[in-house]
N, C-alpha and C positions, 0 to 999 in steps of 0.2 A: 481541496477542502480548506476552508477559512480556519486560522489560527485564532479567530474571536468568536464567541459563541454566549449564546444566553444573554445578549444584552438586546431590550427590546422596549420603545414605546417611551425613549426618553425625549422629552419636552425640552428643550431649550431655545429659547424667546418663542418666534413665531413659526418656527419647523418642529417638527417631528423628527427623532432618527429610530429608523424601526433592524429590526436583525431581520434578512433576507439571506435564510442558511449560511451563518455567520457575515454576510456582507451589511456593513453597516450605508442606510442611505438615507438622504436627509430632504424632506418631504416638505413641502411649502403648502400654505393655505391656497394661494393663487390657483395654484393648480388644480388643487380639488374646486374651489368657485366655478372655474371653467367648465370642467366637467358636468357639475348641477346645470350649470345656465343651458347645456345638449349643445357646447360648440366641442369643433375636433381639437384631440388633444393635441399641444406643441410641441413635435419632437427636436425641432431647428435648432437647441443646443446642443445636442446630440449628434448634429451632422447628416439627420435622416429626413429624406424629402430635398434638401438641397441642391442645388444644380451643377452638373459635374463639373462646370468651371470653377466653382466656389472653393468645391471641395479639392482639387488640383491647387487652388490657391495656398492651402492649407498645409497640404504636405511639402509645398515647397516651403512654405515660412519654418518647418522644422528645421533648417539649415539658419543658424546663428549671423546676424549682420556681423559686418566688418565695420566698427567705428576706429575713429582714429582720435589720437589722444585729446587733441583740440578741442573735440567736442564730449572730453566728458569731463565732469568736476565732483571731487568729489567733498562729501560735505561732515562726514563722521565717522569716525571708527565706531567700530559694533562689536567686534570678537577677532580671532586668529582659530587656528585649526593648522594640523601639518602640513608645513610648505607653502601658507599663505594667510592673508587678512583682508578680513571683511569691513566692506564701505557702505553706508548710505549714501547715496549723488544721483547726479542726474547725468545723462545722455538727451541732448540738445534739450532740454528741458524737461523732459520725462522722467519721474524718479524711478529709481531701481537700488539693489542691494548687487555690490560690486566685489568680484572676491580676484585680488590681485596678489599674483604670484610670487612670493619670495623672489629674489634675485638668484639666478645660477644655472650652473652649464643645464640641468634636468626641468629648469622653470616653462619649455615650451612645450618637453615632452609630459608634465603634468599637465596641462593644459590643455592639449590632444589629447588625452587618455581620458578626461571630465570631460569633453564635447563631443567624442567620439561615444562615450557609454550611457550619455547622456539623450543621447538623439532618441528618438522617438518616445520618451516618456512622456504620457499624458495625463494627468491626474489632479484634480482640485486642489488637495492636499500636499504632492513633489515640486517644487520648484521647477520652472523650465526656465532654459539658456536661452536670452533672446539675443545678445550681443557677445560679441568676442574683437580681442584686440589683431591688428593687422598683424601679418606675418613679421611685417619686417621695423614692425611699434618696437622702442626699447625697452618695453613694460609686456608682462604676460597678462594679462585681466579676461574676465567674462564678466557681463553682466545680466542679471534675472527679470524675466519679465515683470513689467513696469508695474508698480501698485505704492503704495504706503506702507513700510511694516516696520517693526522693532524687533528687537531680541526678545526672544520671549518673556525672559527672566526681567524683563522691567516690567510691566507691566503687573506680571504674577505677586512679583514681589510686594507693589503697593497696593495691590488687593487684599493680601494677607493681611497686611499693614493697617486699613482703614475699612474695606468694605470684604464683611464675612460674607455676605451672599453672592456679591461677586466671585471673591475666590473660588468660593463653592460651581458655581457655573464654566468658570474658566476651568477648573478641572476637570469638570466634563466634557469640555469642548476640546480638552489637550486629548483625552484618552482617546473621545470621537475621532480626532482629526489626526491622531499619528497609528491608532490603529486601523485606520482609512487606506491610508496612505502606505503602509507596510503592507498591507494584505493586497493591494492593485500590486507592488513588487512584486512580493509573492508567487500571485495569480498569473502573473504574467512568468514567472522562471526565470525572473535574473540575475545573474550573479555579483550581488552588490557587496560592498565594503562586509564587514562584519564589527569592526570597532567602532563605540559611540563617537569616537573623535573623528570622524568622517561625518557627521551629519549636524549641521545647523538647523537649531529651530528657532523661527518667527513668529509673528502675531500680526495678522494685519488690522484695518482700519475695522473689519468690521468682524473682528474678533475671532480669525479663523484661523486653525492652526496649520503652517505648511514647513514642509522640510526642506532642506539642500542637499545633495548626498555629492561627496566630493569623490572620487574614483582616482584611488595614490595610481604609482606607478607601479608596472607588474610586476618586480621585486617584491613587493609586498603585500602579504597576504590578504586575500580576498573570497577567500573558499568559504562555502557553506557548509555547516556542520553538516553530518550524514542524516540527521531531523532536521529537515525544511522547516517544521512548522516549532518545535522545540529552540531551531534558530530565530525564527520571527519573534515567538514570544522574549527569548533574551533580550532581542534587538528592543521593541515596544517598550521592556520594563528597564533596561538600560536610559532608551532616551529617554521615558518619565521621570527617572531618577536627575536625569544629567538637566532636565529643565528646573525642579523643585530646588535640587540642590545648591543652583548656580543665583534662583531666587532667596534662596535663605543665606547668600553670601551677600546678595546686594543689601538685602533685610537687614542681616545683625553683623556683618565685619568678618565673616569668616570662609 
């Protein structure tokens, strides 16, 4: 059962997000045009109908390349989180958000623990691992498949700042897009971090909100309260707080 419910039929720019027995999913015009015009519908992002060579391609790309340091640079710091810090840069020119390792004897084995807990998540809204540093790189890094994003907290911040209607949409689109993203967790049963500071959120180029979830080492804790869904909601109203509040620090100094 979905830890979101009752949210249905909101508008933001040219999609729809309608509640589907609390799943939220976001409905384009395109789609519906096709349909009126009597062509079939396209499920090819979906992976359905695709040729089983394609799809074999797929699950092996779920394994993280091996770059090596030469080719990656990085171009800005963005945040920190336990046991490491976050980069904007590029890999051979590709930009990506790069989250490099604290230095220390446990830096390889956190690193394995986030690539290993990491593997097979698929989801618009989670972050996935598309690179990882050599085994025998001086540096521990992964880097996230490649797009444009920022911290979220910029962005939000000069909305507030300058454009009220924007703010107003971008906080629908945080609530859409992290209670999206929590509930595919969820749904699927897996046992993720529990502390907000295990999880980055972005903003990409075209306004979407996605998460990182970093996976400490098994020392520490990571259990799910005995309420799954009392724990999801925690976790949602946590990270909403931890995005607003990190924008009213960049907003007013504090």
């Amino acid at each position: 059962m979905s830890f979101i419910s009752n949210a249905s039929g909101i508008t933001l720019g040219e999609g729809t997000f309608n509640n589907v027995h609390g799943n939220l999913v976001n409905i384009f015009p395109r789609r519906r045009r096709r349909r009126e015009n009597g062509d079939s519908p396209d499920f090819s992002e979906f992976g359905i109908g695709e040729p089983t060579r394609k799809r074999r391609r797929k699950t092996e790309m779920d394994e993280p390349n091996i770059i090596r340091e030469r080719h990656l640079d990085l171009t800005l710091e963005l945040g920190s989180g336990p046991g490491y810090l976050l980069h904007a840069g590029e890999v051979k020119g590709r930009a990506v958000i790069v989250k490099v390792f604290n230095a220390g004897p446990s830096a390889r084995e956190h690193l394995e623990a986030t690539v290993s807990h990491s593997r097979g998540l698929l989801h618009p809204n989670v972050l996935r691992i598309r690179d990882r540093s050599s085994p025998t790189s001086s540096y521990n890094f992964i880097a996230y498949e490649n797009a444009f994003w920022k911290a979220a907290e910029g962005p939000m911040a000069a909305a507030l700042k300058d454009d009220l209607e924007r703010s107003i949409v971008l906080g629908f689109k945080l609530v859409a897009g992290l209670s999206s993203g929590i509930n595919y967790l969820d749904a699927q049963d897996l046992t993720v971090p529990s502390g907000v500071e295990n999880y980055d959120v972005f903003l990409d180029i075209n306004d979407r909100f996605l998460f990182s979830i970093d996976f400490p080492l098994s020392n520490t804790d990571t259990s799910q309260p005995e309420d799954d869904t009392r724990g999801s909601w925690s976790l949602f109203n946590a990270l909403c707080q931890k995005v607003l509040r990190s924008a009213n620090r960049v907003l007013h100094g504090y």
